[in-house]
C-alpha positions in Angstrom: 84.3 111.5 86.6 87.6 112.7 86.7 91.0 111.0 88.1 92.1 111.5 91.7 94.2 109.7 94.1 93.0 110.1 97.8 94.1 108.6 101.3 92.1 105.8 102.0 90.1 105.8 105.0 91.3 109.2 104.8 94.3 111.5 105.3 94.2 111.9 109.7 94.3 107.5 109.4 97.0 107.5 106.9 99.3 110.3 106.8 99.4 111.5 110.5 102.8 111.6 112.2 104.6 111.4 108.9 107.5 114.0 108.2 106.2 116.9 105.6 109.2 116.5 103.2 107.9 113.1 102.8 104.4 113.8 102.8 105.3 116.0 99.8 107.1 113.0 97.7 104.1 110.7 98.3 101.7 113.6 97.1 104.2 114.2 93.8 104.8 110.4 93.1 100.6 110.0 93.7 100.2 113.0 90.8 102.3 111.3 88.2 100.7 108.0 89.3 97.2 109.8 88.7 98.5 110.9 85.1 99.5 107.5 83.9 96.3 105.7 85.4 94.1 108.1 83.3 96.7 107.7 79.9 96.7 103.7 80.2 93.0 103.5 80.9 91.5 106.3 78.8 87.7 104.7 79.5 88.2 104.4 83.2 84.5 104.3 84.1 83.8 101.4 81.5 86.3 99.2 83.1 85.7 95.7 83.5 88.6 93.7 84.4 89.7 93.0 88.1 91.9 95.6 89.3 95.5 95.3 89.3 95.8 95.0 92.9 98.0 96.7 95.9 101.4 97.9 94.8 104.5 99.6 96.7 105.6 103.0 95.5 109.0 104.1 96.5 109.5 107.8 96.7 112.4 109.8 99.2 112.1 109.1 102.2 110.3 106.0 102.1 107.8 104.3 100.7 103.6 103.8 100.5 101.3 101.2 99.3 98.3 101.9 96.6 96.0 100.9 94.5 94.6 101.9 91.0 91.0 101.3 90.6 89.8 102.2 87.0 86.0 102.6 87.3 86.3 104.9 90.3 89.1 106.1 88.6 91.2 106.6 91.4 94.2 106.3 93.0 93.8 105.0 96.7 97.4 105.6 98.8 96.3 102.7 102.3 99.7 103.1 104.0 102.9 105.4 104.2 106.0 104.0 105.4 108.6 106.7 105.9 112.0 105.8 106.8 113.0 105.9 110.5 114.2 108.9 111.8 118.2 109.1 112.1 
């Protein structure tokens, strides 16, 4: 298995309606996030404690809320929060 983050349901439930500038920040932030998940838990798939739970990522623009689960190892982004529009 390999790290990934993905939207959870999926991308049209999540992302739809959201500006493309910060579409593009969540999808950076959710790469680095990918990259530290898979250098803290190096045996992912063997992973036996509970998860960590949701967290808030804040990136321009706004912010979204995810969740890293180790023995899928993946990175599940549930909701994006951009700022209002000016």
């Amino acid at each position: 298995m390999t790290w990934r983050w993905e939207y959870v349901p999926d991308e049209a439930t999540v992302a739809t309606g959201a500006p493309d500038a910060f579409l593009a920040e969540v999808e950076r932030k959710a790469d680095e996030l990918v990259r530290a998940a898979e250098a803290l838990h190096l045996h992912g798939a063997a992973f036996q404690d509970a998860d960590e739970g949701a967290k808030h990522a804040f990136v321009t623009g706004g912010f979204f809320v995810y969740m890293v689960t180790p023995r899928s190892e993946l990175v599940s982004i549930w909701q994006l929060t951009p700022e209002p529009a000016a």
